[in-house]
C-alpha positions as CSV (number, residue, x, y, z in Angstrom):
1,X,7.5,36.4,19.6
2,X,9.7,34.0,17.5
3,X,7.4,31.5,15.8
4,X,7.4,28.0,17.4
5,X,8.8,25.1,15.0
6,X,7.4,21.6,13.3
7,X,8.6,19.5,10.6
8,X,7.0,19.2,7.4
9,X,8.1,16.7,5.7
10,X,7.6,15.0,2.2
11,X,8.0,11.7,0.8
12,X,11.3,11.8,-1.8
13,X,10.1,9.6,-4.7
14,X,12.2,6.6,-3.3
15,X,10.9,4.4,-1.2
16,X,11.1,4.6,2.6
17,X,12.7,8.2,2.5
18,X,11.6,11.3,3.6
19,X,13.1,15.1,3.3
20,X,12.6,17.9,5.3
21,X,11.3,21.2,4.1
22,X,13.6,24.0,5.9
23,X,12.4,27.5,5.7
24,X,15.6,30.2,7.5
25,X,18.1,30.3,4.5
26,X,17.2,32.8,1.9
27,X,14.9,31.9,-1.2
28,X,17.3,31.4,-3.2
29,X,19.1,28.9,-1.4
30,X,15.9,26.7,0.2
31,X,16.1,22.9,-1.4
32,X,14.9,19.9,0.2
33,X,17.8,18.3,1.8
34,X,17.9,14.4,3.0
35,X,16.8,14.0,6.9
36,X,18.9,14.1,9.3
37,X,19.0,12.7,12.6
38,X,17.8,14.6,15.3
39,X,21.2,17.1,16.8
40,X,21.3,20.2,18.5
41,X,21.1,23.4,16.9
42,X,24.0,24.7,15.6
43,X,24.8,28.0,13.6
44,X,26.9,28.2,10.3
45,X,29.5,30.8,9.4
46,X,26.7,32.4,7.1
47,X,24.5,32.7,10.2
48,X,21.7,30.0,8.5
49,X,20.8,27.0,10.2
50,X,21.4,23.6,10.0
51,X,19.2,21.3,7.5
52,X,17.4,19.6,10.4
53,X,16.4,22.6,11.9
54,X,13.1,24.1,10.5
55,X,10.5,26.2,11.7
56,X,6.6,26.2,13.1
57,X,4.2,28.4,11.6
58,X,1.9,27.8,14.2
59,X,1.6,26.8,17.9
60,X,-0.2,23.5,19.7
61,X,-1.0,21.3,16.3
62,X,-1.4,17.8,17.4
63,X,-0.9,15.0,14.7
64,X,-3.3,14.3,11.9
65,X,-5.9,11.6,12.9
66,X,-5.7,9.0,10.4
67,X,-8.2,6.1,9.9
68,X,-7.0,3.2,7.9
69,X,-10.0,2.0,6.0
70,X,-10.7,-1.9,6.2
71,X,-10.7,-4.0,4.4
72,X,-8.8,-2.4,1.4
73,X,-5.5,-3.4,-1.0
74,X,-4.9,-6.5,-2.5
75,X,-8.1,-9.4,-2.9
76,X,-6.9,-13.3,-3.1
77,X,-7.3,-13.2,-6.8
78,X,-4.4,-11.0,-7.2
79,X,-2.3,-12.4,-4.4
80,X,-2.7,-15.7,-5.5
81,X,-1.8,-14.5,-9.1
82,X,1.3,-12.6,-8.1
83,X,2.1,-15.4,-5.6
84,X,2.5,-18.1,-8.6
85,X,4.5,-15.8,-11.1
86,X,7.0,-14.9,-7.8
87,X,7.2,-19.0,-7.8
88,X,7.4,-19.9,-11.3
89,X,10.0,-17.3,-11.6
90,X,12.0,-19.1,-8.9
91,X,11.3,-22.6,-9.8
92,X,14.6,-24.3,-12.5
93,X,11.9,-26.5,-13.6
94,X,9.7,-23.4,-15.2
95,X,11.1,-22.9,-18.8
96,X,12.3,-19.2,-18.6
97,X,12.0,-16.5,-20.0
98,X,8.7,-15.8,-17.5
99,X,6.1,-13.5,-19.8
100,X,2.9,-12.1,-18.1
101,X,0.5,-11.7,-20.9
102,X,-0.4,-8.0,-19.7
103,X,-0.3,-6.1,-16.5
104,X,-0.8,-8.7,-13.7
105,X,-2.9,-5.6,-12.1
106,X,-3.3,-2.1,-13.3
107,X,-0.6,-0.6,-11.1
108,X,2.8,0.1,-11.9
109,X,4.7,-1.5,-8.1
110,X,3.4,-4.1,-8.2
111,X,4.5,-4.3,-12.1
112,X,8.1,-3.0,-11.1
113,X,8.4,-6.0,-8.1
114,X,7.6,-8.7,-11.0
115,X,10.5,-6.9,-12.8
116,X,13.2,-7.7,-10.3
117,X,12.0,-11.3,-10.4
118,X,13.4,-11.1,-14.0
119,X,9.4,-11.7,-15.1
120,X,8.9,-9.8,-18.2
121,X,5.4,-8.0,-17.7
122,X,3.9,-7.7,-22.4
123,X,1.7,-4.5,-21.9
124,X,-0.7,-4.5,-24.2
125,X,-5.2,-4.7,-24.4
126,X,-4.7,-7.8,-27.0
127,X,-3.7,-11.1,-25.5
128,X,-3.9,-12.9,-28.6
129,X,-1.6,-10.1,-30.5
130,X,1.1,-10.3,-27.2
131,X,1.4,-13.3,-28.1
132,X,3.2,-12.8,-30.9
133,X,6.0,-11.3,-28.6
134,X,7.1,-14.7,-26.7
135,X,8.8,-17.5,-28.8
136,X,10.0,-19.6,-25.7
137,X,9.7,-20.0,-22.3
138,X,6.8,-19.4,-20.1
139,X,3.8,-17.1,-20.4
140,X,2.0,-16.3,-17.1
141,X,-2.8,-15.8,-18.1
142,X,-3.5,-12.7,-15.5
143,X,-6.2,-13.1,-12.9
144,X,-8.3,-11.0,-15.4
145,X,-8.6,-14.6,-17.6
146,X,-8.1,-14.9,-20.8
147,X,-10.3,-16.2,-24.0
148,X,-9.7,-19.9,-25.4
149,X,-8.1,-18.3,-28.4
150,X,-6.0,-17.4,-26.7
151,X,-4.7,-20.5,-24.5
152,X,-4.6,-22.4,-27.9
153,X,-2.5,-19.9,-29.5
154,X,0.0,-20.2,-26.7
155,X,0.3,-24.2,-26.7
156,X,0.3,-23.9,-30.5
157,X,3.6,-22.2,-30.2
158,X,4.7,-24.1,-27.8
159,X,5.1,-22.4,-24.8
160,X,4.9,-23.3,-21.0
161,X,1.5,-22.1,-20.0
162,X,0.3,-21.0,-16.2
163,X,-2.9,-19.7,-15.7
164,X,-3.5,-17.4,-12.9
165,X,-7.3,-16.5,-13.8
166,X,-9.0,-15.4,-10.5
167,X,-11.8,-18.6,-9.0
168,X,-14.4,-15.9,-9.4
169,X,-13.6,-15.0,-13.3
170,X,-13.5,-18.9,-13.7
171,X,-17.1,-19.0,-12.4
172,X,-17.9,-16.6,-15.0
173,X,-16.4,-18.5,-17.4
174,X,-18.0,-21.5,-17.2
175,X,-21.1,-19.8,-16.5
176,X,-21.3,-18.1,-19.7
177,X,-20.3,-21.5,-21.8
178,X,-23.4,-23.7,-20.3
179,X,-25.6,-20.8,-21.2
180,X,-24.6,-20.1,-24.9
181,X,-24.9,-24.2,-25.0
182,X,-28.7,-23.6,-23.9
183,X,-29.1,-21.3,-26.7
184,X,-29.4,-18.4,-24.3
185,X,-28.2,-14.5,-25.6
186,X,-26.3,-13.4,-22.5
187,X,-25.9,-9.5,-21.4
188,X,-22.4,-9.0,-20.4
189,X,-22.4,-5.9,-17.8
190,X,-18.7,-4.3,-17.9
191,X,-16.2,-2.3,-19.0
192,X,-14.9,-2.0,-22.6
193,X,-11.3,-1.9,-23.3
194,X,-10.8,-3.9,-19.6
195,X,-9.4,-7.4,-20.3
196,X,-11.6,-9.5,-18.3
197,X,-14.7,-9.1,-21.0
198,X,-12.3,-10.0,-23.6
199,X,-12.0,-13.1,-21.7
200,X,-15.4,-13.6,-21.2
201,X,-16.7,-13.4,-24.2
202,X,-14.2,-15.2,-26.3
203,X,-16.2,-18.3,-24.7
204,X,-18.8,-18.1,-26.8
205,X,-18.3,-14.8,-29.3
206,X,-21.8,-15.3,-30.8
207,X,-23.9,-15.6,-28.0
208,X,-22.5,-12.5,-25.6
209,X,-22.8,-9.0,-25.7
210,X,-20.8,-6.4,-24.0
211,X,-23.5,-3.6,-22.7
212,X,-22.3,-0.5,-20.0
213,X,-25.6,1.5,-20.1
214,X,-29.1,1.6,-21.2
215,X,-28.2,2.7,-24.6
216,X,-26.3,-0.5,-25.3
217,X,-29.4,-2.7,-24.3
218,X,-31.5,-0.5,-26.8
219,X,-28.8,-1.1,-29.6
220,X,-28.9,-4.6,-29.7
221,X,-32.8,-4.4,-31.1
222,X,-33.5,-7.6,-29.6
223,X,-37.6,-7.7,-29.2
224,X,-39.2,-8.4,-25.3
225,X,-40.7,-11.6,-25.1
226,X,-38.7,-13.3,-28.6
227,X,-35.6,-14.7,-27.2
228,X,-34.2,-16.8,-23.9
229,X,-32.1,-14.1,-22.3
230,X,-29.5,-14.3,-19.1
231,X,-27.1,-11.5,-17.7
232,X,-24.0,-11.4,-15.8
233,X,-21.4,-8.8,-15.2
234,X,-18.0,-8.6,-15.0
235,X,-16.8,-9.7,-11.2
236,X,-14.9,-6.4,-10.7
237,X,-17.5,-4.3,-10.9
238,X,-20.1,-3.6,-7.8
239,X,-23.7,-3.2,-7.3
240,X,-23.6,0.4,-7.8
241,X,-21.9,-0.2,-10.5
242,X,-24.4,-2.4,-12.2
243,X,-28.0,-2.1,-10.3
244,X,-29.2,0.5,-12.6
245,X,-28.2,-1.4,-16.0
246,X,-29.1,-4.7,-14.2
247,X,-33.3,-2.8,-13.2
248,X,-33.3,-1.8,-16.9
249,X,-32.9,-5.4,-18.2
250,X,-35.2,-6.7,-15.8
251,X,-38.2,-4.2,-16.6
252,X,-37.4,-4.7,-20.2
253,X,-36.8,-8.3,-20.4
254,X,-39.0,-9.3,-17.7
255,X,-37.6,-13.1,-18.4
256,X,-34.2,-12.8,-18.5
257,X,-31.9,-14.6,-15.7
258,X,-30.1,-12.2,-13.9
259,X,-27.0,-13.9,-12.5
260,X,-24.8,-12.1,-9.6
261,X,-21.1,-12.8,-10.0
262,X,-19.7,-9.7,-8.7
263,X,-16.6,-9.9,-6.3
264,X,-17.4,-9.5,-2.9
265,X,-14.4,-8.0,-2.6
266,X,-15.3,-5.2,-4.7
267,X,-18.2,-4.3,-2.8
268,X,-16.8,-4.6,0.7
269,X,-14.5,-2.4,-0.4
270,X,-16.9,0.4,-1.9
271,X,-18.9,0.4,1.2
272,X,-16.1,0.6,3.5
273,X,-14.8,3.5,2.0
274,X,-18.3,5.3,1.7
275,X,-19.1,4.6,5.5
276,X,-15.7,4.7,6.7
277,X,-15.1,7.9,4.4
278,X,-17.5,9.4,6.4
279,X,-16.1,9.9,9.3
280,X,-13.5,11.7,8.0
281,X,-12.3,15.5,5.9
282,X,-10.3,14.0,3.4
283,X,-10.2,10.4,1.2
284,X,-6.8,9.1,0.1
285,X,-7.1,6.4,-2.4
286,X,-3.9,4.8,-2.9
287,X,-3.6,3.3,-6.5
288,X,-2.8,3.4,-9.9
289,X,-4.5,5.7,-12.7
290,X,-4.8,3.4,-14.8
291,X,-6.8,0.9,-12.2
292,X,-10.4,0.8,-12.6
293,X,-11.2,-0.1,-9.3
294,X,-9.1,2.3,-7.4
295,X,-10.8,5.2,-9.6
296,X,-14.1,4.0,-8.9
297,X,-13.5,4.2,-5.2
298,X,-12.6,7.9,-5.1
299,X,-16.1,8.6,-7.4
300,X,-17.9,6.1,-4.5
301,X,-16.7,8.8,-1.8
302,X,-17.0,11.8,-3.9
303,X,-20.7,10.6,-4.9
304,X,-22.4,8.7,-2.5
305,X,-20.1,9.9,1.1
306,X,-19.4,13.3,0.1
307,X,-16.4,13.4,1.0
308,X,-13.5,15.0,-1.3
309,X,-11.1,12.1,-2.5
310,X,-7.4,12.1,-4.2
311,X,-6.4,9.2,-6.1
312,X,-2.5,9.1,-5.0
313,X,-0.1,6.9,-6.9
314,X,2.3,6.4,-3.2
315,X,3.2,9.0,-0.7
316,X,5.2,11.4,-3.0
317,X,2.3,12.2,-4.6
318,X,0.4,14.1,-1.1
319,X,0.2,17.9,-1.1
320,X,0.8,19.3,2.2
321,X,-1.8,21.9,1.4
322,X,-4.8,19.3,0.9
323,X,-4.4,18.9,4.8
324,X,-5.3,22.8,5.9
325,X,-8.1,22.4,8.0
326,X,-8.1,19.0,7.5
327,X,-8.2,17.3,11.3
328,X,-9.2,13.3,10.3
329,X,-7.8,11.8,6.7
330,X,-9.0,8.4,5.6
331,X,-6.7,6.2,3.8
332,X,-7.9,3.2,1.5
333,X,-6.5,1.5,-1.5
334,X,-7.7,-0.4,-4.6
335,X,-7.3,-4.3,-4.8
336,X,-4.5,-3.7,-7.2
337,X,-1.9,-1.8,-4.5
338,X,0.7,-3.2,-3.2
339,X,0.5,-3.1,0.8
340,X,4.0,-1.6,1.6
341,X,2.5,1.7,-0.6
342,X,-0.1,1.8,1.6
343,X,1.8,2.0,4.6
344,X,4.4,4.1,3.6
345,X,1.2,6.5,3.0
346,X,-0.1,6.3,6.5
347,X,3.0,6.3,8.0
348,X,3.3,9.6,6.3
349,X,0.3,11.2,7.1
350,X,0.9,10.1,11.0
351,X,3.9,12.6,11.1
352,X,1.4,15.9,9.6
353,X,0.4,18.2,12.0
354,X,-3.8,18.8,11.7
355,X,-2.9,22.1,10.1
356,X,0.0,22.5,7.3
357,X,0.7,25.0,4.7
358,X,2.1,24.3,1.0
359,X,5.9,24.9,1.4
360,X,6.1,28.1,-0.4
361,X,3.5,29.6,2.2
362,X,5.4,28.0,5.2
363,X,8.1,29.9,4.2
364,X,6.6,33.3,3.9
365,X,4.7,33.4,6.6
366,X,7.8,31.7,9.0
367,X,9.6,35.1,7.7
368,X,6.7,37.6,8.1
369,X,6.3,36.5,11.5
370,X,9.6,37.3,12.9
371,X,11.1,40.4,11.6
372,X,13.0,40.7,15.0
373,X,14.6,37.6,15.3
374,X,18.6,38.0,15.6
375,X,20.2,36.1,12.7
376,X,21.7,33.8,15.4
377,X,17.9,32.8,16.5
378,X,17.2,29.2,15.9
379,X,14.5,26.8,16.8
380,X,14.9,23.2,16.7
381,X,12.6,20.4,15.3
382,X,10.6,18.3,17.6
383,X,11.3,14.7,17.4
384,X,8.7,12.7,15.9
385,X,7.4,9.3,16.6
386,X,7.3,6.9,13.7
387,X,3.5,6.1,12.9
388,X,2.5,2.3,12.8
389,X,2.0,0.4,9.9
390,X,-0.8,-0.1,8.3
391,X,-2.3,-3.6,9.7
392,X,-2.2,-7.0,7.9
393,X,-5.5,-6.1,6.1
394,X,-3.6,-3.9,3.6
């Protein structure tokens, strides 16, 4: 019996494309070809068969559940902060050229939109030293915040100044200021090398100190019981990110204030992915390597839901053999991701069958299992319905 057929079909690294894997011409000849619309069968000279005709490797798959994790993408911090450098770039009244003083988030789309704006994104882990880059126009302070150094240096040389610094890092900002004015020696939970303790503690150099783990609280030396201490963290980061640090303190320095200024935002999106995750074979985590919080979120579902997770840049990045076996697929993203990669993703994963094979094995097993079939056999691909789109959450 001649195999029946199904499409599998993988993202081509533009946006909003797709191409079909075909699998009835010879080795040697198989490429991806563009999508074409749906058409009757029709046979060649060479006896092969069209590019939108393909084969099924198996019979009675019914489409990949897919649960679309909420809430996930994008917090107000960073839409606000992308909002104003879209505006200032638009506005004749903003001296141009726009600079963003490093990555407005960790995550490369997002970065490339800004581009088309004509915004020119200064990559770099030292906003004092970027500066050094802009001798006119604008420079755009990143939801991440920056230190007061900073901000002076760039109205020293004269540029136009807008600070998109997230309410929350503001909070933490001030925060730290009134305390180092009390005399207090503040604990500073977070993340070396990630700007927004850079920002932090450039308010008051002396007084804070940058600790990750236990061993950092133990290197400082300071004596239980000798000095006024408080603690805060760095809002990005999330209660299981910072409880077991944050119980050390506390048993050490049995006075220390303990401040909470984590982002909510964070955290509901930890916990949603670890319940949500759950329910499901498979974790997609849609975001950029390089973004902190999207990488925490697969090692939240890995770690605590026991679930396997992918970190996944956009759809080109899915492997049609993660899915074998694979009947529900959750799909979540870090507050860095653009939302129209996040529902090019599920869109995606709505047109999978429960059950797919890599391409290669598609292939072989589509020839194995019809030695018999005349050369003029062919089977035509089912249509498809487009999935929806991810909701407004994204």
């Amino acid at each position: 019996m001649s195999p029946t057929s199904y499409q599998l079909l993988h993202p081509a690294a533009s946006r909003g494309t797709y191409r079909t894997m075909y699998c009835t011409q010879p080795r040697a000849a198989r490429q991806p070809l563009p999508r074409s619309p749906r058409r009757a069968p029709e046979e060649t000279a060479s006896g092969s068969c069209r590019p939108d005709v393909v084969l099924f490797t198996q019979r009675g798959l019914n489409p990949v559940e897919v649960i679309k994790i909420s809430p996930r993408g994008y917090c107000y911090g960073v839409v606000d902060a992308i909002n104003l450098a879209k505006k200032a770039a638009k506005d004749p009244h903003v001296p141009k050229p726009v600079h963003i003083l490093g990555a407005i988030v960790h995550n490369r789309h997002a970065v490339a939109e800004l581009e088309r704006y004509g915004i020119v994104s200064l990559e770099g882990d030292d906003r004092e030293a970027l500066l050094d880059q802009v001798s006119e126009g604008t420079v755009i302070f990143t939801a991440h915040g920056v230190s007061p150094a900073v901000k002076r240096k760039a109205r020293e040389k004269g540029l136009y100044c807008i600070d998109a610094t997230c309410p929350d890092v503001t909070r933490t900002h001030t925060l730290v200021k009134e305390l180092a004015a009390q005399g207090y020696t503040i604990l500073y939970i977070g993340k070396r090398g990630h700007p927004e303790p850079a920002g932090v503690i450039g308010e008051a150099p002396d007084h804070v100190h940058l600790v990750e783990n236990e061993d950092d609280v133990d290197a400082l030396g300071i004596e239980p019981g000798r000095e006024r201490i408080a603690v805060t963290t760095q809002t990005t980061l999330s209660k299981w990110d910072t409880q077991r640090v944050l119980d050390y303190i506390a048993r050490r320095y049995p006075q220390a204030r303990i401040y909470n200024d984590l982002c909510m935002a964070t955290q509901e999106r930890q916990e949603a992915a670890v319940e949500q995750g759950r329910e499901s074979d498979l974790v997609l985590v849609v975001g950029d390597t390089r973004s902190n919080n999207s990488n925490r979120l697969v090692q939240v579902v890995q770690e605590i839901a026991g679930r396997p997770a992918r970190l996944i840049d956009s759809a080109a990045d899915i492997r049609p053999e993660w899915f074998e076996g694979v009947k529900r697929v959750a799909v979540t993203a870090g507050s860095s991701t653009p939302s129209h990669i996040t529902r090019e993703v599920v869109r995606y994963l709505e047109s999978l069958p429960v059950q797919v094979f890599a391409a290669e094995d598609a292939l072989d097993a589509a020839e194995a299992s019809s030695p018999a079939a005349p050369s003029g056999t062919r089977f035509q691909a089912p249509e498809t319905a487009a999935g929806p789109a991810a909701d407004a959450a994204d």
